[in-house]
Every structure is written in structure tokens, then in C-alpha cells.
N, C-alpha and C positions, 0 to 999 in steps of 0.2 A: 583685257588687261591694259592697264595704261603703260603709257609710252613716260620716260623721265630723259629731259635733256642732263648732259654730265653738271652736276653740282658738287662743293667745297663738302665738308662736314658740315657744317652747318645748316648750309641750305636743305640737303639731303635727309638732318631729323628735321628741319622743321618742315620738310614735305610730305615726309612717314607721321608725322604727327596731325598733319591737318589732313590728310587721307585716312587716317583712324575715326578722327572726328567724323570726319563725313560720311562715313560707315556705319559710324551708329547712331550717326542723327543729333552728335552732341556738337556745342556750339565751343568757338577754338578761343574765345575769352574765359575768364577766370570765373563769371559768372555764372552760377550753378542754375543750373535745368533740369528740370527731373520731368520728363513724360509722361503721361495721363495714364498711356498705357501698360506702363511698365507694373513688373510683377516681383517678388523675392525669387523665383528663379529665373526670368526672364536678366534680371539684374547679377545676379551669380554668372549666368552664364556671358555675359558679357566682361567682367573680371575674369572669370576661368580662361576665355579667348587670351586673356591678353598676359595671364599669368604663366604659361604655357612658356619654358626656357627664358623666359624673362630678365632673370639674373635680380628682378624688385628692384631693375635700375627707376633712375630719375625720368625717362618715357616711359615707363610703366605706368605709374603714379600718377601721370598729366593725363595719360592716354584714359584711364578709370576712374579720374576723379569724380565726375558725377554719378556711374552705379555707385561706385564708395560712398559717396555722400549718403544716397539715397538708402543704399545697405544699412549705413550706420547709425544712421538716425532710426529705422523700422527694425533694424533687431539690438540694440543696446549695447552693438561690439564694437572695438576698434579696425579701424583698417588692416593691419596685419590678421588681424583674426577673423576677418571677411576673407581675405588668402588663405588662410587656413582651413578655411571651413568648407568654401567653394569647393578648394582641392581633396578633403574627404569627402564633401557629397559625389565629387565626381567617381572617384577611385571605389568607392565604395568598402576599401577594406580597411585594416588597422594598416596607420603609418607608422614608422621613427623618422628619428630625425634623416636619416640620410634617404629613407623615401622621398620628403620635404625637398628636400637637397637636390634631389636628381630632375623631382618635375620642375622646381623652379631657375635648374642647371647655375644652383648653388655649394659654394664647398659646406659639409655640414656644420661646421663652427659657427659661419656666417649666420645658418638656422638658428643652432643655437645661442643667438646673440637676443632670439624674441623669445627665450624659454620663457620670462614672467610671462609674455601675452598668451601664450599657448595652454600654461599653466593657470592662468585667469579664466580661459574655458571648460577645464578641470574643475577650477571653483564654482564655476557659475552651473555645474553641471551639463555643460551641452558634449561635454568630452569626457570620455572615461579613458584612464590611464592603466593602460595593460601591458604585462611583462612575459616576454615568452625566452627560451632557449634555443642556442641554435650553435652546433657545434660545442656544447661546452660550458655558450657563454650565458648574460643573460642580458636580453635587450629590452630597450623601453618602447614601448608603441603607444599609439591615440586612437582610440576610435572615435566616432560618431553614438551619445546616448539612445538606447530605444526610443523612438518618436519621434526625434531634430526632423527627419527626410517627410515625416507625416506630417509634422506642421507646415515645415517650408512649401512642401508640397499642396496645399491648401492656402500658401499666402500670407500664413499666422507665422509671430516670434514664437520658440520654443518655449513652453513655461515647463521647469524642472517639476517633478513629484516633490509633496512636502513631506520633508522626511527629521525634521530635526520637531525640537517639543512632542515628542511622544511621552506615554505613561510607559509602563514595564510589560504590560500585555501588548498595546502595540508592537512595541520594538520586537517582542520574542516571535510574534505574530507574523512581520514582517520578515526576519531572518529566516523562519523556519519555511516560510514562502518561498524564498529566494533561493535558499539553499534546493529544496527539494525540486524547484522547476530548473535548477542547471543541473542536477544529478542528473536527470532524466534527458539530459540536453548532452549530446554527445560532441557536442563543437565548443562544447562551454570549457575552461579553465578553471579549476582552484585555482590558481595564483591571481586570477584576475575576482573573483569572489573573496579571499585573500584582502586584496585591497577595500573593496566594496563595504564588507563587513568593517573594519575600520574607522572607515567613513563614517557611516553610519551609529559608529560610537563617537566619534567627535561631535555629530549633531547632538545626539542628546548628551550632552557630559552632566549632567544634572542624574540621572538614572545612577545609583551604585552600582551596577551590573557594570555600566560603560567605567564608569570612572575606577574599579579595577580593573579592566581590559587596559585601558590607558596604560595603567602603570606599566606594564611590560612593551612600551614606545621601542625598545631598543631589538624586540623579536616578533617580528609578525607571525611568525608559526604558534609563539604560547597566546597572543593574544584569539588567532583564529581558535586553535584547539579548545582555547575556554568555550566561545560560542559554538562550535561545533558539538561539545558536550551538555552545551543547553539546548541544542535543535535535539538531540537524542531524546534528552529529557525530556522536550515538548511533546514528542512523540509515541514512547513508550511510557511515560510515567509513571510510577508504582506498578508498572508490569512485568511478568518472569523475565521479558525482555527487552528490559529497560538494561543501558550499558552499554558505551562505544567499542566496539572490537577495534583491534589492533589491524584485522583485516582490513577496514574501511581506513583507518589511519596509511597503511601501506599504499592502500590504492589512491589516496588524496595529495598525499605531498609526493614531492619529488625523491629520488633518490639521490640524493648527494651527503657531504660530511655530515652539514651542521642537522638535517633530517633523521637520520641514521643515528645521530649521538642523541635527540630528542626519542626515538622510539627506543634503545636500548635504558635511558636512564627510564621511562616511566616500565620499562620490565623490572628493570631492580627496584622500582621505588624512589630513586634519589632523585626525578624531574622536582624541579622547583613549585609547580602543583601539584604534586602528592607533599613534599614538604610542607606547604602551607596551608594543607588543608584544604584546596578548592576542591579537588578531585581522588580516587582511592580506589585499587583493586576491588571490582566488585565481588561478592561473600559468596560461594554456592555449598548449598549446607557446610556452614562453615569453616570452609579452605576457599583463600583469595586465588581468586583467578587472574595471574599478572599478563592475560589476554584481551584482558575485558574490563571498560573502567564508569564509575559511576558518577554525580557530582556526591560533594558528600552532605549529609545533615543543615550542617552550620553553613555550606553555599546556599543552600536553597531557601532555608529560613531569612537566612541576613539580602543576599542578595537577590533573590527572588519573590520576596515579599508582595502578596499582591497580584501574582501571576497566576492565570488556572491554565496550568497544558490541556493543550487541546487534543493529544489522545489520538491524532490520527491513523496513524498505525495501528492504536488497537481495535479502531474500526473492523480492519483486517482482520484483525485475532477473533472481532465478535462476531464476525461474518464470513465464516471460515468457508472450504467448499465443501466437507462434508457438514452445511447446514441445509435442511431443508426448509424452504419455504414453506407454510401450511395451506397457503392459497394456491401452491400448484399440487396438492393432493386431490387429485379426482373422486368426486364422491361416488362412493358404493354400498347400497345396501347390505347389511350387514342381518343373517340370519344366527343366533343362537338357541341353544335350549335353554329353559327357563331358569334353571340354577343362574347359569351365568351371565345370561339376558340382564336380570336383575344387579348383580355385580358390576356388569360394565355402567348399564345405566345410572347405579352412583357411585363410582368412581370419575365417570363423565360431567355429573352434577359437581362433585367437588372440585375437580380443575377446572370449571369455568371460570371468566375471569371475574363473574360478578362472586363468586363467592370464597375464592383461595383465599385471595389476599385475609377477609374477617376469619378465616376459620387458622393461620398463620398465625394472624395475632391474637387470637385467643389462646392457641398454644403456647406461644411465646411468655404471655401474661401468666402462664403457668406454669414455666419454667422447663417445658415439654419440647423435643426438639422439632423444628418446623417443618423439615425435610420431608417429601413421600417417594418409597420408594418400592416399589412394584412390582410383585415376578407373575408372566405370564406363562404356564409351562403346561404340557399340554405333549398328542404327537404330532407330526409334521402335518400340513395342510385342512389346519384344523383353524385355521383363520386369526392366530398370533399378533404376525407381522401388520397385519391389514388394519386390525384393532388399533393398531397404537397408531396409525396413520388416520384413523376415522377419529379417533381421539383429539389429537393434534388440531385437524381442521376444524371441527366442533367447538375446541376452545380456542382457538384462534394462537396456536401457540407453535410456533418453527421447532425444527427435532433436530440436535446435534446426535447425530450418528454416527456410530463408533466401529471402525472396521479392528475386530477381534485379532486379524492376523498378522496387522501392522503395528500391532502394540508390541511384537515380539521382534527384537533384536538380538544377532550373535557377542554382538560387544556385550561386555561384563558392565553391566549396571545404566545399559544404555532401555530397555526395556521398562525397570522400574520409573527411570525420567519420563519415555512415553507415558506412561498410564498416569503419572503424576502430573504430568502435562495435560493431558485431558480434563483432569478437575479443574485444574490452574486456568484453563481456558473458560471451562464451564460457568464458573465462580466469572469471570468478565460479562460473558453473556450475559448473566444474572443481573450483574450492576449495571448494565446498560443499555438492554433490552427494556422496550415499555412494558412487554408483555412475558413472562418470566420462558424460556424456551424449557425443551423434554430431550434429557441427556438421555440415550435411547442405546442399551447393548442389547443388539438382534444375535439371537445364536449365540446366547454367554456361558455354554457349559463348559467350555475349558478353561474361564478364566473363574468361574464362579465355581468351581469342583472343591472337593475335601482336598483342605493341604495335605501334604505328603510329610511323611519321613524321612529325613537324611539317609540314605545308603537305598533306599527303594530302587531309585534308581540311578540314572545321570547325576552325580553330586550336585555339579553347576547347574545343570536342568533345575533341580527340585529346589536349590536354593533362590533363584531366580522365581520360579511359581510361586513359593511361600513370600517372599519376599512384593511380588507383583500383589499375591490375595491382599498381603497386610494391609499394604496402601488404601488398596478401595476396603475394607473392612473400617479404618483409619477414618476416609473421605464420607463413607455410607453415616455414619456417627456424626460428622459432622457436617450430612446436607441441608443447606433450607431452600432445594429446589425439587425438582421432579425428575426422578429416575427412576426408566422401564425395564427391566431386563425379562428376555426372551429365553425359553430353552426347552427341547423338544424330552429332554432327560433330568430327574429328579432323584434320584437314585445317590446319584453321586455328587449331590449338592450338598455342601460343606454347614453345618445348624451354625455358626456363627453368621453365615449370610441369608441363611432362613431366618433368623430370629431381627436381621434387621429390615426385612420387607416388610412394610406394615400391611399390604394389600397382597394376596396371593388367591391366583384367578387358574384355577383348573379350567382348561380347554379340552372337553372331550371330543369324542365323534359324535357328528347329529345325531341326533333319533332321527324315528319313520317322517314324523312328523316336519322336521325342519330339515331331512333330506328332501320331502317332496319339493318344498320354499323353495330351496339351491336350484331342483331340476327346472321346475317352472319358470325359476328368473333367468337362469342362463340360456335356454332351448327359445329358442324364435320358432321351432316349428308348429306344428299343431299336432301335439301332443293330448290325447284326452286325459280324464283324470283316474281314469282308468288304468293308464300306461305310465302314467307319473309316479300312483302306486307305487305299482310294479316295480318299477327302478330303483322306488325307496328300499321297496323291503326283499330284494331280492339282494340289492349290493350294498354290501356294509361300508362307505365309500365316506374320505373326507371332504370338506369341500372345496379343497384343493382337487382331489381325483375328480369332482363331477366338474371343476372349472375344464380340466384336462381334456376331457372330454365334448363338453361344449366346441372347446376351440379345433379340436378333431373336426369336428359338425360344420363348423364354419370353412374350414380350410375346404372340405369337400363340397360346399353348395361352391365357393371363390372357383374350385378349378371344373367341376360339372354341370355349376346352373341350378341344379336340383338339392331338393330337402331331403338332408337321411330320413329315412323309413324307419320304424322302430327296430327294426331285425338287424338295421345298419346301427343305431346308436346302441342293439343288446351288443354286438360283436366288437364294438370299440370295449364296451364296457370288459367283455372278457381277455381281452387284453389289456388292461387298465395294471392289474397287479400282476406282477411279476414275483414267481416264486417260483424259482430251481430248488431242486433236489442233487446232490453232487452222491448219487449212487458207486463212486467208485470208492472200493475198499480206502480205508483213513491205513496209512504206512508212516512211521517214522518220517518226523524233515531232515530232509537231507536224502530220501530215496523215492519223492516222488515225481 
């Protein structure tokens, strides 16, 4: 450390000032220097040393005038906004003004004496301007744009995204980008997307879209809400669920007055966009749901003109997770008798993809409805389910699966919306699938059964059933795609959904003949054909029992090493069906 004999004021800055100089190698005349070696942050950080309680007196200024120089020329800012900026790369988080204040052990008024220059980095985009709350209040902060620290960091000025002369798809493109990478950003602000959005309309003020957003300059919640209700749009468009919930509204803005009196006026209707038409309770059969809001008609027409949503969400809708894929259907030989043999084989022919589409529009061309739809019925493990999966991968077509049990709700009319939803989703697939998929009800006797009578039984019950049959009786009349239905029982299947399957495929049990096939394909041992016989014609078995069985076989070589014998695979077999006898006297319920 150096030694300093006593000096005046004077002597003393001008001793601190040519010991600065000499420090960083800068020369103590007026003459500017700028070193070979220096870098954008090598030069920051030489500012940042000197910025540091400073006060931005007049030895500030002398002491940093050549990284200044050199700053201001290589990034196209002024000196105070080289202080600025230095001090958020270093800090790394959002300032206000009195953060300013404190590192440069300024009072904040002082700060704010350079708002235009601060604000000049707001314009030029290297600063985004962000508003947060804290106790109550609401304060202003600055950050640093995504990228300023990757440029500087590489030596480069920051070049802003071009974001202004966009067309209508851009822009909606954009927002809807924006928007949905801060929902998912859990450090992200509305209020600070709030402003962003904004912006973002003042670049393009040429768009109608922007230049009524403008209009409402004097409330930044109606102008976000507009766009927030076109990110929806963009997202669900003409879909069951298309519509801003109020839910998402509550979770976005804040809670305070002027918030609270914006979501209460769009429940009565009186918001200034239900009055003018931008926006309207969306209809569900219709009764307006003052939950849920839509854009209306005349916005999308006038003000969206030009724009094709992009549907992302209903991505989701079409690639639901009860969708299967066809490519992860493992292939398996499929044994029938010959009635049916024949039947699968064209019904297989016709949904392939080379020949639906022409034999569609030849129905069509005759006024004939295009829709096919299928009942496989038959008894249990008689190979159904399997069918419609050997199907599926054969024509190259994914199966929307439909779980029977979850279509039933205790709510009053929440039930009918399920099954109504399933087409409603179906009908998406269709439109946007290359390959048309196979709305697939496995096990549909309860939903497919003879409607009932009022008073039979449960009132609600039965009104509900008849009410669930109509729909799909409703939707079967008007499919133009492919639906399987499965069911072990025919008996109690309702002629109104008989008369609309136009393929109906009886599953029996094999004969001798294609139970031998079944034993053969499934048994790895060495079986003669002798003993395969045997098995056929001895056990009246479906092919589900002789799978059963198989995998018996298997489970015993896994844990013994060794092949069942035949007298091991007769003894699985006679255990294979299960049938009690309940020999005790039948007595009145209620005394057994």
C-alpha cells in the first residue's frame, strides 16, 4: 500500500486521481486511450470498480472516462446508461430506483433526475420495465432483456428481437408464444407480460387488432384481457373448449379494487367488452355461462381477419391418453372359423387406408351416410378385443378408447356431457388426424342395452341411461368415421343400435379344427398331433382359455426348468372352468 505525505483537498483528489489512472493503465491527460486489449466487459467492469458508492461525483467521471468512451462508442449508449447497465449486469436482478440509489450511495430523486436515460434503454429494448408489489404498494423496477449478458458476454452490442411490422399471424403467433412460456414459468409475472403485451401493440399499430387494444391506453387490464382472449382463441379455436374461464382471470390479475370491479362487471355483463361487442358469455346449449367468455363473431371476423389459430391445445384434445397408438399394437396371429375368417377379412379390406377414403365418397355422392359402425358380440375370450387391435395396426389407424365406467357421473347431467364429449373429441380427431382413428367401446353392454321405462327403476338412474343411449344413437346417425363396439351379451341390446351397425360380426367358439391352430401356436412344447387333437376335441375351450393355459405352461417351465407333460397341460385344462353348484336349499333373502 502506498505511503501519502499530509496534502490540502486538492492535492489529495489529484493524488486519488492519478493513482486510479495508474491502476488501469489510463493516461491522466484528456486524451483518450483505449487498449488493444480491452473487452465489453473487461471495460464494464472497470466502470462498475469505480461506480461503487461513488455519489457520479466529478472524480467519477475523470476516473472512467476512457472505459466510457470506449463503452459508448461499442454499444450506442450514453454514459449514465453504461452506469446503468454495468450495475445490472453486475447485480444481476430487477432494480428501482432506490436499488440505483443505494449502490451508487445516491439519494433516489438524484436517480431519478436520468429517468429519460434509463428510459431510453426501455426504448431501445435492452431494459424491460417491471412492476411488482410490496406491502400494498406498487413499485417500479428494471431488469436486464433476455440475451444483453450473452451478448456482452461474447464481446457483441445487444441487437433487440424485431418485433414491430408484423402481419396478424405473426403477432398472434408471437403472443401466444409468450404468453404460454411464462404460464409455465413459475418466476414469471402478469404484470410484467402486462406491459410486454402492450408494447408489443405499439410496434405494430398498423394491425386492427393493436390499434383497438390501443384504444383502451387509460387500463392496461382491458387491454391485456383483449389479448389474453385471443391467446385462448388461438388455442382452442372452434373447440368444446374454446373460452376464457374466470378461473384463469382470478389466477392472472391481482386482487385489488380496480381488478375485482373488472371481474364482477364481466359476470353481470356491464364490462365495457361485453358492451361493445369484443367479447360475450360463452352459450352452452343455450344458457350463457357468465363463467366463461368467448371472443365474439364480428371480433374475429373484423379484427382477426387473416389469422389461422394454431390449435395447440387441441393437439392435446387429439392426442388424448386414452389414444392408442397402432404402431405399439404387437402383432398376433389371429385364428378364426371360417364364417368369420371371411368377415374380418373384409371389413379389414375396407378400412384400409387405400380404399375408405373412395368407398366414403361414393356414399357421400349418394347421399348415403359415410360413418361405419361395427358390433363385435360374441362370448367372452373368443378373441373381440384382439380383433379390433389386429385391425387398427393392419390399417394403420390409432383407437380412441373409451372407458364405459367413466362415462358415468353422480351429478345430474354431468354424465350425458361425458359421452357427448367423447364424440365432440372424436369428431377433432377426425379433422386432424392424417389417418382417420377407431372410436373403439370395448365391453358396451350397459351403455348399448334396451332403454328402460320411467318407474322400472332408479327414476334418476333410468332417466340418465335413456338420456346417455339418445346421444350416441343421436351421434351413430351422424358418424363419418369408424366405430367398434364390443359385447360379450346380445340379448339385451336395444334394435335402435342394432339397426345402426352396419357390420355385425358373431364371435363364436373355435371348432376342432381352429382350436387345434390356438394349441399349436401357443404350446412351445412338443406336442404331437396326436395330443393337439386331443385337446381340441376333448375341451370345448375359447381362445382366451387355451391362452390361460399356455401361460400356466410357461409360468411352470420359468419356475421348474422343465416342459409340462401332457397329463400336466390335461390337469391345467381341468381346472380351466370353474362351475359350482350351490347345493344348499334356496330360502327366502332375508334368512340365509
Amino acid at each position: 500500500m502506498r505511503q501519502y505525505e499530509l496534502f490540502d483537498d486538492d492535492e489529495f483528489s489529484e493524488a486519488l486521481s492519478r493513482e486510479i489512472n495508474d491502476d488501469f493503465g489510463e493516461e491522466t491527460s484528456d486524451t483518450y486511450h483505449e487498449p488493444s486489449d480491452w473487452t465489453i466487459i473487461t471495460a464494464l467492469e472497470r466502470v462498475l470498480t469505480q461506480a461503487k458508492d461513488s455519489k457520479l461525483s466529478d472524480e467519477f467521471w475523470r476516473a472512467c472516462s476512457n472505459p466510457l468512451a470506449y463503452l459508448t462508442r461499442v454499444l450506442g449508449l450514453s454514459n449514465i446508461q453504461v452506469v446503468f447497465l454495468a450495475i445490472m449486469v453486475e447485480t444481476g436482478t430487477s432494480m428501482t430506483w432506490r436499488d440505483f440509489g443505494k449502490y451508487l450511495r445516491c439519494s433516489r430523486l438524484s436517480i431519478m433526475t436520468h429517468s429519460d436515460e434509463l428510459e431510453g434503454l426501455v426504448e431501445k429494448r435492452w431494459v424491460e420495465l417491471q412492476q411488482s408489489r410490496e406491502f400494498g404498494e406498487r413499485t417500479e423496477g428494471f431488469t436486464l432483456a433476455k440475451g444483453v449478458i450473452a451478448a456482452l458476454r461474447h464481446n457483441k452490442t445487444f441487437v433487440p428481437e424485431k418485433i414491430d411490422g408484423m402481419d396478424i399471424q405473426a403477432f398472434i403467433d408471437k403472443v401466444e408464444h409468450h404468453i404460454e412460456k411464462n404460464l409455465n414459468d413459475h418466476n414469471a409475472e402478469f404484470e410484467d407480460d402486462e406491459l410486454w403485451l402492450v408494447k408489443l401493440c405499439k410496434a405494430n399499430p398498423q394491425l386492427p387488432l393493436c390499434h383497438e387494444v390501443l384504444r383502451f391506453d387509460y387500463d392496461i387490464h382491458i387491454q391485456s384481457l383483449i389479448l389474453l382472449m385471443v391467446f385462448d382463441y388461438a388455442q382452442w379455436a372452434d373447440s368444446p373448449n374454446e373460452g376464457l374461464q374466470m378461473s384463469a382471470i382470478d389466477h392472472l390479475y391481482p386482487d385489488d379494487f380496480d381488478t375485482d370491479c373488472m371481474k364482477s362487471d364481466l359476470r353481470d355483463g356491464s364490462h365495457i367488452l361485453i358492451r361493445e361487442g369484443y367479447i360475450e358469455h360463452k352459450c352452452d346449449d343455450g344458457v350463457a355461462n357468465n363463467e366463461q367468455y368467448t371472443l365474439t363473431r364480428k371480433f374475429k371476423e373484423e379484427l382477426l381477419k387473416g389469422y389461422k389459430p394454431s390449435r395447440s391445445k387441441c393437439t392435446n384434445v387429439r392426442k388424448p391418453q386414452d389414444l392408442k397408438n397402432y404402431q405399439g399394437i404387437k402383432a398376433k396371429e389371429m385364428f378364426y372359423n371360417p364364417t368369420e375368417q371371411a368377415q374380418i377379412e373384409r371389413l379389414t379390406s375396407l378400412l384400409s387406408q387405400e380404399n375408405l377414403p373412395g368407398v366414403q365418397e361414393r356414399l357421400a355422392s349418394k347421399g348415403m351416410r359415410k360413418g361405419f359402425a361395427c358390433l363385435f358380440f360374441g362370448g367372452p375370450g373368443t378373441g373381440k378385443t384382439e380383433t379390433v387391435l389386429q385391425i387398427a395396426r393392419q390399417t394403420g389407424r390409432d383407437i380412441m378408447q373409451i372407458d364405459i365406467a367413466s362415462m358415468r357421473d353422480k351429478y345430474v347431467g354431468e354424465s350425458e356431457k361425458n359421452i357427448k364429449g367423447v364424440f365432440i373429441r372424436y369428431r377433432e380427431l377426425c379433422r386432424h388426424c392424417e389417418v382417420m382413428p377407431i372410436l373403439f367401446f370395448n365391453e358396451a353392454d350397459a351403455i348399448f342395452s334396451r332403454r328402460t321405462t320411467i318407474g322400472d327403476r332408479n327414476a334418476s338412474v333410468e332417466k340418465m341411461d335413456n338420456a346417455m343411449q339418445n346421444i350416441i344413437l343421436q351421434e351413430m346417425e351422424e358418424l363419418d368415421g369408424i366405430l367398434i363396439a364390443t359385447t360379450n351379451l346380445t340379448s339385451n341390446l336395444d334394435d335402435a343400435f342394432e339397426r345402426r351397425f352396419l357390420f355385425k360380426v358373431e364371435f363364436q367358439k373355435p371348432g376342432e379344427e381352429v382350436k387345434a391352430k390356438l394349441w399349436r401356436s401357443m404350446l412351445d412344447n412338443d406336442l404331437t398331433d396326436d395330443e393337439v387333437h386331443q385337446l381340441a376335441v376333448r375341451y370345448d375351450f375359447s381362445g382366451g382359455q387355451i391362452e390361460n393355459i399356455a401361460r400356466k405352461c410357461t409360468i411352470d417351465f420359468i419356475l421348474y426348468g422343465q416342459e409340462p407333460t401332457f397329463s400336466t397341460i390335461e390337469e391345467f385344462c381341468k381346472h380351466e372352468s370353474i362351475k359350482t353348484r350351490d347345493k344348499r336349499p334356496k330360502v327366502p333373502i332375508g334368512f340365509q
